[in-house]
Structures are given as C-alpha cells and as structure tokens.
PDB file of N, CA, C and O in Angstrom:
ATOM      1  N   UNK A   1      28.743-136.200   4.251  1.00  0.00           N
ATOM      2  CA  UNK A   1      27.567-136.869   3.742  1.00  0.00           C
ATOM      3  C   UNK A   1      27.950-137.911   2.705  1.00  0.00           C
ATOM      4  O   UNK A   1      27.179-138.842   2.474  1.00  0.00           O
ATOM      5  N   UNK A   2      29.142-137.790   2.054  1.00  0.00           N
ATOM      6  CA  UNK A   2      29.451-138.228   0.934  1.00  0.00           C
ATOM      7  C   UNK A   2      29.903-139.640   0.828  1.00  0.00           C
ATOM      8  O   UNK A   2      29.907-140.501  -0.052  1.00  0.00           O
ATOM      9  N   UNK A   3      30.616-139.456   3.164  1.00  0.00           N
ATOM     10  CA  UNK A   3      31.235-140.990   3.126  1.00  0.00           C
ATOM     11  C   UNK A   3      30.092-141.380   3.764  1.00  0.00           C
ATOM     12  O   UNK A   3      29.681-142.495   3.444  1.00  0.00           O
ATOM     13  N   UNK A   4      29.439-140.748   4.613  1.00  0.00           N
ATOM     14  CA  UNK A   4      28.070-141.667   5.044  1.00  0.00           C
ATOM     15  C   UNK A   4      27.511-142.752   3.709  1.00  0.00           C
ATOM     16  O   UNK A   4      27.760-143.933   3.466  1.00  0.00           O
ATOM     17  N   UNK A   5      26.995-142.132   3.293  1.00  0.00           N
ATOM     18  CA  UNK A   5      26.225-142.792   1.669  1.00  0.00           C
ATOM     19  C   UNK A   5      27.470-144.029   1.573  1.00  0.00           C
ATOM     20  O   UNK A   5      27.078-145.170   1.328  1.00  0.00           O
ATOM     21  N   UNK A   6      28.617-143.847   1.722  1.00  0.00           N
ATOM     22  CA  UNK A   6      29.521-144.665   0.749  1.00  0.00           C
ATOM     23  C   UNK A   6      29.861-145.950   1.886  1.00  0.00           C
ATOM     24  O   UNK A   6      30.148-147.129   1.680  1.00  0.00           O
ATOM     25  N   UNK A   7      29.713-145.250   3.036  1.00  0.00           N
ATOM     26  CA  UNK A   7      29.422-147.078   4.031  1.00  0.00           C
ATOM     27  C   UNK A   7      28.405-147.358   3.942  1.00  0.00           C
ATOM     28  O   UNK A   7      28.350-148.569   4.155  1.00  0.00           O
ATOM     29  N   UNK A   8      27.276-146.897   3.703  1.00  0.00           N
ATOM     30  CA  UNK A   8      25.910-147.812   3.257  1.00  0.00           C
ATOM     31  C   UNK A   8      25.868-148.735   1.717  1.00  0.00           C
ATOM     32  O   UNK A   8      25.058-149.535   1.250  1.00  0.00           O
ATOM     33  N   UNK A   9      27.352-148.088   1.165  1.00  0.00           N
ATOM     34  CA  UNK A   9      27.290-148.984  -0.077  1.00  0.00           C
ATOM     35  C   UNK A   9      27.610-149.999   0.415  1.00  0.00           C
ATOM     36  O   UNK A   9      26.938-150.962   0.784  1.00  0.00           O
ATOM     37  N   UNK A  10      28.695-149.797   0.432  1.00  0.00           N
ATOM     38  CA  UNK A  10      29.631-150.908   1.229  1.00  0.00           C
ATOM     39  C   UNK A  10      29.337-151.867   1.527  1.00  0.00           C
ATOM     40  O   UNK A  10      29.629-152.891   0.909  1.00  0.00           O
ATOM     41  N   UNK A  11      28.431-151.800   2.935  1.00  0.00           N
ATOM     42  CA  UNK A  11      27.165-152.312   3.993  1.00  0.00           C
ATOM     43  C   UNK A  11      26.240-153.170   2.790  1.00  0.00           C
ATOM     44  O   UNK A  11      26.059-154.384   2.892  1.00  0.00           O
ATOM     45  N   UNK A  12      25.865-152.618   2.012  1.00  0.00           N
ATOM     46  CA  UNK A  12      24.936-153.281   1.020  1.00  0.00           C
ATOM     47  C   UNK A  12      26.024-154.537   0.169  1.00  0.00           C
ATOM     48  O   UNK A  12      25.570-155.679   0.100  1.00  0.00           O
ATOM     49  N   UNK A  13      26.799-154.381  -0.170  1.00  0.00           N
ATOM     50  CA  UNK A  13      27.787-154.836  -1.370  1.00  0.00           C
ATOM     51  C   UNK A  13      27.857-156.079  -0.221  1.00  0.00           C
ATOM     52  O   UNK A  13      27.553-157.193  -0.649  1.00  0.00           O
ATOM     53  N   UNK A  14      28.148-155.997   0.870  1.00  0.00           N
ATOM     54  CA  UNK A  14      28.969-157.271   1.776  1.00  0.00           C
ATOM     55  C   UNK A  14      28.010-158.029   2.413  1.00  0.00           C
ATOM     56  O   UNK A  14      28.208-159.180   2.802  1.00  0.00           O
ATOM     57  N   UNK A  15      26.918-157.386   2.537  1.00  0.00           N
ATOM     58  CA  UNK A  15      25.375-158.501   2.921  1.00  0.00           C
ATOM     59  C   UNK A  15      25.394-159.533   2.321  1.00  0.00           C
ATOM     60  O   UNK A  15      25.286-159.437   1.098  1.00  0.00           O
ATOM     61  N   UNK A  16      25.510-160.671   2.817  1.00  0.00           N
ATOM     62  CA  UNK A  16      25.507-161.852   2.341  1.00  0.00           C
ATOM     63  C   UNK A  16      23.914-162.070   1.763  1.00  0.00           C
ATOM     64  O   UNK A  16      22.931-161.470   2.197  1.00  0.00           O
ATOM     65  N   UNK A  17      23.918-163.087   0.667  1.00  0.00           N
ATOM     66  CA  UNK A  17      22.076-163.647   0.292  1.00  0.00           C
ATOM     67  C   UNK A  17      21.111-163.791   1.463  1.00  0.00           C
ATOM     68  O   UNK A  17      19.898-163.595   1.530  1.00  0.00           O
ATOM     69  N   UNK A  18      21.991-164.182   2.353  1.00  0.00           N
ATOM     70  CA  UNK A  18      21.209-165.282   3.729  1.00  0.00           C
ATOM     71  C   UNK A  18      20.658-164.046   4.610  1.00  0.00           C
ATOM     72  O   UNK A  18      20.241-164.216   5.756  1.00  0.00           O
ATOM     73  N   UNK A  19      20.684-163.097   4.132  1.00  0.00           N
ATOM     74  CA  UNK A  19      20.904-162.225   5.255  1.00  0.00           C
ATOM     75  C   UNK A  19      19.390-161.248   5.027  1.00  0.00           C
ATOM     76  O   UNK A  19      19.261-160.522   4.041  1.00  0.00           O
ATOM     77  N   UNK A  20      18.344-161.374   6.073  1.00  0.00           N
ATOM     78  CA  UNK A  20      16.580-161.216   5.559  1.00  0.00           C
ATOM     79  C   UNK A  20      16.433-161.027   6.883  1.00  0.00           C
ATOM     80  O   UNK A  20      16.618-161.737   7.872  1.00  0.00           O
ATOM     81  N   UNK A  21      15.875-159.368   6.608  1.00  0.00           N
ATOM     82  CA  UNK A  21      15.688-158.547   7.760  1.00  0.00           C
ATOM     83  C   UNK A  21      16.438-158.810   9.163  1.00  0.00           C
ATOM     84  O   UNK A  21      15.958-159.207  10.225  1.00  0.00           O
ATOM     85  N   UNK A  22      17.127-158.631   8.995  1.00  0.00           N
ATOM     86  CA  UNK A  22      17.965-157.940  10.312  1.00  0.00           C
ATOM     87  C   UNK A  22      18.447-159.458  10.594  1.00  0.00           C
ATOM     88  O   UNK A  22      19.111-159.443  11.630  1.00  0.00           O
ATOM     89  N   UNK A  23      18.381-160.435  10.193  1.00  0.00           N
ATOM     90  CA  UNK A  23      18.644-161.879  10.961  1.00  0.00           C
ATOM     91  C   UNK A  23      19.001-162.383  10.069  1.00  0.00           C
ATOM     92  O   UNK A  23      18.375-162.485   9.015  1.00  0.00           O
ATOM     93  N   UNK A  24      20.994-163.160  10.496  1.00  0.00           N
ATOM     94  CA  UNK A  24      21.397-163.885   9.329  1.00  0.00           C
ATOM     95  C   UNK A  24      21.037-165.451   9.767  1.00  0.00           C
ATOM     96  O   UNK A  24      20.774-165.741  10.934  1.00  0.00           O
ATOM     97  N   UNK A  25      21.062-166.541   8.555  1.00  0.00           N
ATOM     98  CA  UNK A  25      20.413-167.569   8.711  1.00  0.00           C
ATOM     99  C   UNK A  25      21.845-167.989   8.055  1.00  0.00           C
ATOM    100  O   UNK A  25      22.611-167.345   7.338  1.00  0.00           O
ATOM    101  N   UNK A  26      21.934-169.677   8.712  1.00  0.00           N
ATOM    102  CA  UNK A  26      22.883-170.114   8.291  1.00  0.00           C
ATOM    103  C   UNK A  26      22.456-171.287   7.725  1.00  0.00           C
ATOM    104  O   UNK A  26      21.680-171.863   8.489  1.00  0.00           O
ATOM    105  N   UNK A  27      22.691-172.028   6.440  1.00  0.00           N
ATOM    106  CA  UNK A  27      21.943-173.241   5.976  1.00  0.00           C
ATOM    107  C   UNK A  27      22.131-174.016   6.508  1.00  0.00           C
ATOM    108  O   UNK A  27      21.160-174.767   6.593  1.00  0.00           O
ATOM    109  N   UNK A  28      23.423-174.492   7.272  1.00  0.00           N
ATOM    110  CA  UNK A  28      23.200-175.483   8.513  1.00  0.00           C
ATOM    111  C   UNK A  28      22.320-175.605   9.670  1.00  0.00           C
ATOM    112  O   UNK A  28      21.624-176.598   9.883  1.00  0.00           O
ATOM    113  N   UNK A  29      22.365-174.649  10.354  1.00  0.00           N
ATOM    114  CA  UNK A  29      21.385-174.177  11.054  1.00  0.00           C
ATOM    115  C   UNK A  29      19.935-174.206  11.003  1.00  0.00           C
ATOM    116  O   UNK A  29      19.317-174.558  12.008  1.00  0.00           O
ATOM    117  N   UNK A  30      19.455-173.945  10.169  1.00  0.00           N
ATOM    118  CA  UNK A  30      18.177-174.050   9.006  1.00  0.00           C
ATOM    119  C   UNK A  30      18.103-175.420   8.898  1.00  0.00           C
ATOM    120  O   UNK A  30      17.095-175.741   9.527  1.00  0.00           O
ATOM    121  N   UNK A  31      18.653-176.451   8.415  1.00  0.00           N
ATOM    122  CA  UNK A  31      18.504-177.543   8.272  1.00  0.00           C
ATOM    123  C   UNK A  31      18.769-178.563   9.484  1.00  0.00           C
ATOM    124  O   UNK A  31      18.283-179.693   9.449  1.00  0.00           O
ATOM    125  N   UNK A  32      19.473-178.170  10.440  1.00  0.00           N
ATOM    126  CA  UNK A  32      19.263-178.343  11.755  1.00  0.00           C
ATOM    127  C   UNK A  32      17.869-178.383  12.451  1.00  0.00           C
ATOM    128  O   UNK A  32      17.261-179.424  12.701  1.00  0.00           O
ATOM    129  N   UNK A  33      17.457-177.177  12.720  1.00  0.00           N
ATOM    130  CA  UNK A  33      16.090-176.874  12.799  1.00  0.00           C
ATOM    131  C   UNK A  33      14.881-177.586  12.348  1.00  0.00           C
ATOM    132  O   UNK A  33      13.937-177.751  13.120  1.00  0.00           O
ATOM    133  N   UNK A  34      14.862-178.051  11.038  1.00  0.00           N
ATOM    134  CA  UNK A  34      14.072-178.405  10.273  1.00  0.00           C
ATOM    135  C   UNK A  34      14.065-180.226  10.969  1.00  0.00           C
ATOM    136  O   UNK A  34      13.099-180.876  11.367  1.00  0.00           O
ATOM    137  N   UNK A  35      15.325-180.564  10.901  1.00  0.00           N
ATOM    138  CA  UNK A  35      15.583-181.740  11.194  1.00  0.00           C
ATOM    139  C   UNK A  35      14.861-182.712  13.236  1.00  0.00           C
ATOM    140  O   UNK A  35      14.326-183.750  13.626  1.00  0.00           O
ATOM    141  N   UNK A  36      15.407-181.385  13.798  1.00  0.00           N
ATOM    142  CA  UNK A  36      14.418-181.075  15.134  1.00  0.00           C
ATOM    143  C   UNK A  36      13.367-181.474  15.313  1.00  0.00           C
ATOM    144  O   UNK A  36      13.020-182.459  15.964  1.00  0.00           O
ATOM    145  N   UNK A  37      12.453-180.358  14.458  1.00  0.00           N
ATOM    146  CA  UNK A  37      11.136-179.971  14.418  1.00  0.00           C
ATOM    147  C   UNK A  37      10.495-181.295  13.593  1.00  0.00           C
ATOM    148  O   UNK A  37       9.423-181.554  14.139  1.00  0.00           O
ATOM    149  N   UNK A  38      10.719-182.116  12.618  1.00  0.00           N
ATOM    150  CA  UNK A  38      10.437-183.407  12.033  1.00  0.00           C
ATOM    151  C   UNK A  38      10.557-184.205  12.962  1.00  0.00           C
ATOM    152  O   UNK A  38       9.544-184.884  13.134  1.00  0.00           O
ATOM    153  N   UNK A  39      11.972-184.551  14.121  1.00  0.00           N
ATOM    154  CA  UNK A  39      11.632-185.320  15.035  1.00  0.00           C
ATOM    155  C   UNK A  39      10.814-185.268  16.217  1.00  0.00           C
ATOM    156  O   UNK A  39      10.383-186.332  16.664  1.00  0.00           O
ATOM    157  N   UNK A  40      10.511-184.072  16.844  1.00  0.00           N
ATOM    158  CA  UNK A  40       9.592-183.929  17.734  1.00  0.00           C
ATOM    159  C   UNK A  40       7.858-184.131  16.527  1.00  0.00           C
ATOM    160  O   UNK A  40       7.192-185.165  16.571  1.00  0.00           O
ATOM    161  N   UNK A  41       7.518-183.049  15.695  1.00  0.00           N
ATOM    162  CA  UNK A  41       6.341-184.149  14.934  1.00  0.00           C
ATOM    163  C   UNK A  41       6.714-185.413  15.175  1.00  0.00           C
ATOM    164  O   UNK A  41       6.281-185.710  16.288  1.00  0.00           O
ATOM    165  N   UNK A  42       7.210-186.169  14.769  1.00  0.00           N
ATOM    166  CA  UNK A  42       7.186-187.720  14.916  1.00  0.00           C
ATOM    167  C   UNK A  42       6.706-188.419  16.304  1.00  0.00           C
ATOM    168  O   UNK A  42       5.736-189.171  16.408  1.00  0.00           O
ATOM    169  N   UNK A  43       7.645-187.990  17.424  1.00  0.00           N
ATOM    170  CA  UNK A  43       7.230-188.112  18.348  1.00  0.00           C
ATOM    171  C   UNK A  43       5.689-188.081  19.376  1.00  0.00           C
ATOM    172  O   UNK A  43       5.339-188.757  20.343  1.00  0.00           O
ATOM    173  N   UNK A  44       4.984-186.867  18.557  1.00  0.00           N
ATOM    174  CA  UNK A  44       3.493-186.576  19.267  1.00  0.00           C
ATOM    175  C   UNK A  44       2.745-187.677  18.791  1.00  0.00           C
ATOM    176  O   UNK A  44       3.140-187.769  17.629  1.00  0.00           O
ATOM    177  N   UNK A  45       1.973-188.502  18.958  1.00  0.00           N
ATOM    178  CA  UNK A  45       1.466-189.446  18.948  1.00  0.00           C
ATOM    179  C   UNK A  45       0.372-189.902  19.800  1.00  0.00           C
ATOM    180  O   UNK A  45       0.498-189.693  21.007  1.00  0.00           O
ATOM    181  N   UNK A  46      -0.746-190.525  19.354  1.00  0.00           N
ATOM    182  CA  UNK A  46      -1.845-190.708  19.899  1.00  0.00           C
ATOM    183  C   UNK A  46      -1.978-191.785  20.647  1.00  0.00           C
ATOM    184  O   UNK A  46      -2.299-191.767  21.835  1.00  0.00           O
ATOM    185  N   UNK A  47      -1.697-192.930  19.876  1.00  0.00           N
ATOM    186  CA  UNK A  47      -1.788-194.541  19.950  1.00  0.00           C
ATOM    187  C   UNK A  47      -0.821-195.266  21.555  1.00  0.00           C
ATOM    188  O   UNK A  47      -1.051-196.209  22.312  1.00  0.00           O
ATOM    189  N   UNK A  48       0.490-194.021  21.455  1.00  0.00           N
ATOM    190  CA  UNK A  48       0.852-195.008  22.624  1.00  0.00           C
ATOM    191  C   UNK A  48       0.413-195.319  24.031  1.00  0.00           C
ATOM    192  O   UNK A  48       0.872-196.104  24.861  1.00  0.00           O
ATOM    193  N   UNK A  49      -0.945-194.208  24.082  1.00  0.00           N
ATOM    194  CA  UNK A  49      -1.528-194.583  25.257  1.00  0.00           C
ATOM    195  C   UNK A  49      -2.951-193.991  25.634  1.00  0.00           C
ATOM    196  O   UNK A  49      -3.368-193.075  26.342  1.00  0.00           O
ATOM    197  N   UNK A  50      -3.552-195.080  24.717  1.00  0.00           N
ATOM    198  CA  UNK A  50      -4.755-194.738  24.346  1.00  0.00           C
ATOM    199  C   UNK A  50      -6.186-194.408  25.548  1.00  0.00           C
ATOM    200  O   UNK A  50      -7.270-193.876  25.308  1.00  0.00           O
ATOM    201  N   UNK A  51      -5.765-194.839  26.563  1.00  0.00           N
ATOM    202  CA  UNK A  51      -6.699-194.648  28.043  1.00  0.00           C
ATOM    203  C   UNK A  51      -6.684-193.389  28.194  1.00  0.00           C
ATOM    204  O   UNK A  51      -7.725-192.732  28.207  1.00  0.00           O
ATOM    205  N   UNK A  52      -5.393-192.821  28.343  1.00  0.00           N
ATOM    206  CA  UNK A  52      -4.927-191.246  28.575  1.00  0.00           C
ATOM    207  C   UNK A  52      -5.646-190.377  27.662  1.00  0.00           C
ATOM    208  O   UNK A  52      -6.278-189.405  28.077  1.00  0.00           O
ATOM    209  N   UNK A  53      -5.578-190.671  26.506  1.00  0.00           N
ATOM    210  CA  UNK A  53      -6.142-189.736  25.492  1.00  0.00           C
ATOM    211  C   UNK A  53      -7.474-189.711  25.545  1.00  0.00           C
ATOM    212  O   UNK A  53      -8.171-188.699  25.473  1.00  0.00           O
ATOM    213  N   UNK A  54      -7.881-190.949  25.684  1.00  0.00           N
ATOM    214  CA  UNK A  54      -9.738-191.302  26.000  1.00  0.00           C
ATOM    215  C   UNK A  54     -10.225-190.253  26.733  1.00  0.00           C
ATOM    216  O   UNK A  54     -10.933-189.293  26.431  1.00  0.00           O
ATOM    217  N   UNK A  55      -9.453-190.803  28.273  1.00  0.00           N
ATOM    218  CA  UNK A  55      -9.960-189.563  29.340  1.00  0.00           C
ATOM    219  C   UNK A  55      -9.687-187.868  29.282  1.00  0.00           C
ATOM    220  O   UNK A  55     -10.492-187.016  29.657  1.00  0.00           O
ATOM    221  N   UNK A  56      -8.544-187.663  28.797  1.00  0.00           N
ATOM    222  CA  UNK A  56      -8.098-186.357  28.631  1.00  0.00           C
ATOM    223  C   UNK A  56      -9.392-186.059  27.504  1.00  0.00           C
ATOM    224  O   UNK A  56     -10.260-185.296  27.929  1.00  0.00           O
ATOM    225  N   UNK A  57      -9.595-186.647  25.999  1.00  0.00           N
ATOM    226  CA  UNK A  57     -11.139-186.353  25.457  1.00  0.00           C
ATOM    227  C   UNK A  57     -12.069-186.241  26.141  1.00  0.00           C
ATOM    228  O   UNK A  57     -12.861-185.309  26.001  1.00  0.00           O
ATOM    229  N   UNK A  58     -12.186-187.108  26.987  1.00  0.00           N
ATOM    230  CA  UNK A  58     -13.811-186.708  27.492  1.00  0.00           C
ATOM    231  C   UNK A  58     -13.768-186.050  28.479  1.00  0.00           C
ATOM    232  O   UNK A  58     -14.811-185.729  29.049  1.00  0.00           O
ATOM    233  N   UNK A  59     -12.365-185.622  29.006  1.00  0.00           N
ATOM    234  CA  UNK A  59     -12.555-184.316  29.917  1.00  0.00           C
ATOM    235  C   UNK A  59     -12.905-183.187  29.382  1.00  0.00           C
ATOM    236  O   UNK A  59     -13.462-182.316  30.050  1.00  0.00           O
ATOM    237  N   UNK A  60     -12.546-183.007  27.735  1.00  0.00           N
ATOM    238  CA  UNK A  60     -12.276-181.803  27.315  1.00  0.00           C
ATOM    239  C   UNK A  60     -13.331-181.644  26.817  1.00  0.00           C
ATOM    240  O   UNK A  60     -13.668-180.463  26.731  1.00  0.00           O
ATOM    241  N   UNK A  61     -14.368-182.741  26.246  1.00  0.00           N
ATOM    242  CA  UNK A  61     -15.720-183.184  25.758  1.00  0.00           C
ATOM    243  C   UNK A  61     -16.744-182.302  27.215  1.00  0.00           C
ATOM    244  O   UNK A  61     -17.671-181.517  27.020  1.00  0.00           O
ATOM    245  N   UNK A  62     -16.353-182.625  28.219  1.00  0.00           N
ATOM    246  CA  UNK A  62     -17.360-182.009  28.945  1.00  0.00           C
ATOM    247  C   UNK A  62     -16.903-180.729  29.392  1.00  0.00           C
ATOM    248  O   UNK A  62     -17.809-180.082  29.918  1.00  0.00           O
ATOM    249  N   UNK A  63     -15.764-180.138  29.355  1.00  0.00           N
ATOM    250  CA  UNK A  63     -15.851-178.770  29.308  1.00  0.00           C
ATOM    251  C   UNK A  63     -16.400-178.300  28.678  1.00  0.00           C
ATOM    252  O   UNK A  63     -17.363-177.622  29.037  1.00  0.00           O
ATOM    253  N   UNK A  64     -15.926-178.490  27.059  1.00  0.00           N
ATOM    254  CA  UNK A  64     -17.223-177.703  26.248  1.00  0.00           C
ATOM    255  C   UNK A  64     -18.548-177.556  26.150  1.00  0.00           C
ATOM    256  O   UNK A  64     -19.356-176.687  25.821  1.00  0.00           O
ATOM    257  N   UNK A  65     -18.532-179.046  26.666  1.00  0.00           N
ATOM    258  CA  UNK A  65     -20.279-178.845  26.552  1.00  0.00           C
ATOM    259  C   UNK A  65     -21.007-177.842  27.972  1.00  0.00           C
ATOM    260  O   UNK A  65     -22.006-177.128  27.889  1.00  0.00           O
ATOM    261  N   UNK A  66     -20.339-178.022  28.935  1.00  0.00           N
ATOM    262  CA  UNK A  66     -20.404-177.302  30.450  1.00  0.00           C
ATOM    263  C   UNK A  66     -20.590-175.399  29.678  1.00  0.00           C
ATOM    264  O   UNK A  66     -21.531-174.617  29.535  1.00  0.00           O
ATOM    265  N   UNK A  67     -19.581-175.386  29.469  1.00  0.00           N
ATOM    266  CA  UNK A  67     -19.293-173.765  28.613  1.00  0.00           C
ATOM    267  C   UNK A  67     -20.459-173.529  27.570  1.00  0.00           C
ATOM    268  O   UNK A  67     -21.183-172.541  27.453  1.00  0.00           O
ATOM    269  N   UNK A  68     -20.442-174.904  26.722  1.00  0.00           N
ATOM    270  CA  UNK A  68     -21.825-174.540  25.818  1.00  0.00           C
ATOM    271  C   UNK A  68     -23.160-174.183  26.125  1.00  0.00           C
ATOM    272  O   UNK A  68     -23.917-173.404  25.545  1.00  0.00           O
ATOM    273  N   UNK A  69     -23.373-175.098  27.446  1.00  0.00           N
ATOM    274  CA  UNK A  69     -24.963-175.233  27.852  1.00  0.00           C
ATOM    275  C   UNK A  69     -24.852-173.622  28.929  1.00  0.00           C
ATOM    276  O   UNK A  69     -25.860-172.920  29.013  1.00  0.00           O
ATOM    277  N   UNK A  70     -23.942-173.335  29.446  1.00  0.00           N
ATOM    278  CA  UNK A  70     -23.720-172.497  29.829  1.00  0.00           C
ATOM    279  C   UNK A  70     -24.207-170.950  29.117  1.00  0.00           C
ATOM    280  O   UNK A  70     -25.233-170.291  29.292  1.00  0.00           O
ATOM    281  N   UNK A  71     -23.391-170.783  28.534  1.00  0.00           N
ATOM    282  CA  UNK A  71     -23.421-169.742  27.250  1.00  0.00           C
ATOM    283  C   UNK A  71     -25.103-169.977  26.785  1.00  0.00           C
ATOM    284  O   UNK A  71     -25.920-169.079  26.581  1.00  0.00           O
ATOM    285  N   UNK A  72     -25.228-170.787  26.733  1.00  0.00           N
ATOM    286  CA  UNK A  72     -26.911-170.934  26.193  1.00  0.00           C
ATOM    287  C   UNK A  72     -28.165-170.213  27.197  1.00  0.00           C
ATOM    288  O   UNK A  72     -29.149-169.534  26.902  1.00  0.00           O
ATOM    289  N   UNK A  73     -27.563-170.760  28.652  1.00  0.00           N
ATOM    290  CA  UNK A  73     -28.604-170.260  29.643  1.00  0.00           C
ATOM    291  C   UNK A  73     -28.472-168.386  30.122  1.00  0.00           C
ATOM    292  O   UNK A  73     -29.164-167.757  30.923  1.00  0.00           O
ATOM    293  N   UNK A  74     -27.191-167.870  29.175  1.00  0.00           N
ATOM    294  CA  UNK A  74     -27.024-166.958  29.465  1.00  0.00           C
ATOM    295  C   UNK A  74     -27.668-165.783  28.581  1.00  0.00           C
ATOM    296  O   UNK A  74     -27.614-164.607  28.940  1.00  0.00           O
ATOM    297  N   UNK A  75     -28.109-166.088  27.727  1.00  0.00           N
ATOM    298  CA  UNK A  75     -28.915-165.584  26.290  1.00  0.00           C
ATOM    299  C   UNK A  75     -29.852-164.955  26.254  1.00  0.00           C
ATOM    300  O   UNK A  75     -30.349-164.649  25.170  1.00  0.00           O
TER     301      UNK A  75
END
C-alpha cells in the first residue's frame, strides 16, 4: 500500500502545468488552433455573394413562416 501511495506521488510531482483533466495541451498547439479557427472566422462572409444569401434568406424566411402559420392552425 505504501508504494502504491508513493507512485501517485510521483505521478503528481511530474504532471506538467499544461496538463487539465486527463488531456495534455501543448502551447504550440493551442496557438496553432487559435490561429486556424481566426482564419476560417475570417473567411465566413456574407458580401461575397450576395444573390445566394438573398435567396438562401428567403428560403429560410418561408420555412418559418410555413412552420409558424402551421403551428398556429394546430392550436
């Protein structure tokens, strides 16, 4: 029992900071990621093709309302 306990010290003593719940993180990695995820945001964009978005709105404009008036007659 005595060495059990004493590799859980151990185990504790050699855990690195980075190391948060069960998953180690590496600051490169992390900042990798981060760097990614900023360029895809950048990328989503409305403006470059504004017909598409029009119609895809007013498709989605009349689903809801289809579902709304719907839901209403069901009451």
């Amino acid at each position: 029992m005595a060495e059990n306990g004493k590799n859980c010290d151990q185990r504790r003593v050699a855990m690195n900071k980075e190391h948060h719940n069960g998953n180690f993180t590496d600051p490169s990695s992390v900042n990798e990621k981060k760097r990614r995820e900023r360029e895809e945001r950048q990328n989503i964009v409305l403006w470059r093709q504004p017909l598409i978005t029009l119609q895809y709105f007013s498709l989605e404009i009349l689903v809801i309302l289809k579902e709304w008036t719907s839901n209403m007659c069901n009451v």
